[in-house]
N, C-alpha and C positions, 0 to 999 in steps of 0.2 A: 485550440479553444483555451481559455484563459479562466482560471478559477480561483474564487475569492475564499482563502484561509479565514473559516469562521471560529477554532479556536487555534490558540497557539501550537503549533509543534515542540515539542518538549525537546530542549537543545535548538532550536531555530526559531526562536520566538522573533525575529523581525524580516520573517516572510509574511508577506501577507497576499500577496497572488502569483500563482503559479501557472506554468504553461503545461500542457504532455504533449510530447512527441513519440510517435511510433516508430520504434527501431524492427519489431518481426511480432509474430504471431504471440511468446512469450515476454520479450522487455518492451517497456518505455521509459524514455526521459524524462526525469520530473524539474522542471527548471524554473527557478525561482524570478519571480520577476522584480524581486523586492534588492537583491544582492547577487551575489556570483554563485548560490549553494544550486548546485544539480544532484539528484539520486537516478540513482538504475532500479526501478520499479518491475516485479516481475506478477504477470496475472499465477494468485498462486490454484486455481482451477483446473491449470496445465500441469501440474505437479501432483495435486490429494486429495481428495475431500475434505470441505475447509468450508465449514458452516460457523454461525455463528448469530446470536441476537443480538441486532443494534442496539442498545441503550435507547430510552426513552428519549433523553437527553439530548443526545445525538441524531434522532429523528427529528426530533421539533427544530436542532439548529441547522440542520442543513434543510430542514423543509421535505423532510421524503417522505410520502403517502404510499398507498397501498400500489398506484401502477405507476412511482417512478421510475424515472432511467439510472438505476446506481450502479457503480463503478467499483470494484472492492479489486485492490493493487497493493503489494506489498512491498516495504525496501527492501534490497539484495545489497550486501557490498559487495564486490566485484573485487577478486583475485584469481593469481596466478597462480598454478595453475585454476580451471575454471572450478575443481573438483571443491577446493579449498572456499568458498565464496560460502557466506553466510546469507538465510532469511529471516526478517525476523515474522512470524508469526503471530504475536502475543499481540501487535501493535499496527491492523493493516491501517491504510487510508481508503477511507471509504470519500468517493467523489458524488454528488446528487447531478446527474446531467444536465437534467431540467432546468434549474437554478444556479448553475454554473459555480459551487460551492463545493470546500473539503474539507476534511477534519480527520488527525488523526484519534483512534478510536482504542484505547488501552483496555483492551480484555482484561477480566478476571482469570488467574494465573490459576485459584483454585478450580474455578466453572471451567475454565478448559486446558487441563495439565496437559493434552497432548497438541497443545501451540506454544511452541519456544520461541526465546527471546534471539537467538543467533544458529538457528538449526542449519546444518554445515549440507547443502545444494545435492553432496554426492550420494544421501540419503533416498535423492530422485531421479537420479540421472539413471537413462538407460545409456550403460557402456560401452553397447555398440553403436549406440545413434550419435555418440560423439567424433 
């Protein structure tokens, strides 16, 4: 499904639609359809408890009502080993299904000090399930 960047990405401002592709139950592909830029997207639901209020703002540009289909996915960078890979938290992408639109969404760093900007993966990992 193919979805239209209603505000800029902060550092990839000339995306403008994006694809997802499902790799497993925790990542997907985020693939730019504007240039060559791909992210590894992870649902961070699988990992914490990870609430948050949308911005007025951001309800009204993605068009999300009371019973839409939204999507809330976070970037990961991927390293080696996997332990080392960063989330960032502070900054998810919230996708509206219905309207086929996304926007990244910069939380307030005060309103929620326990979402970081590069929180290091090994925080969540169970170390047997590896």
């Amino acid at each position: 499904m193919t979805f239209s960047v209603k505000a800029p990405i902060p550092g990839f401002e000339t995306i403008k639609e994006v694809e997802l592709e499902k790799i497993d139950e925790f990542f997907i592909k985020f693939i730019s359809k504007s240039d060559t830029t791909t992210f590894t997207l992870i649902n961070p639901f699988m990992l914490r408890p990870y609430e948050f209020e949308i911005p007025e703002y951001f309800r009204n540009l993605l068009g999300i009502e009371e019973n839409s289909n939204v999507l809330i996915l976070n970037i990961m960078i991927i390293a080696t080993p996997i332990e080392t890979s960063t989330i960032n938290f502070i900054a998810p992408l919230v996708f509206n299904v219905d309207t086929h639109s996304v926007a990244q969404v910069i939380l307030d760093a005060n309103q929620y000090p326990k979402f970081g900007l590069m929180e290091s993966i090994s925080t969540y990992l169970n170390k047997e399930k590896i």
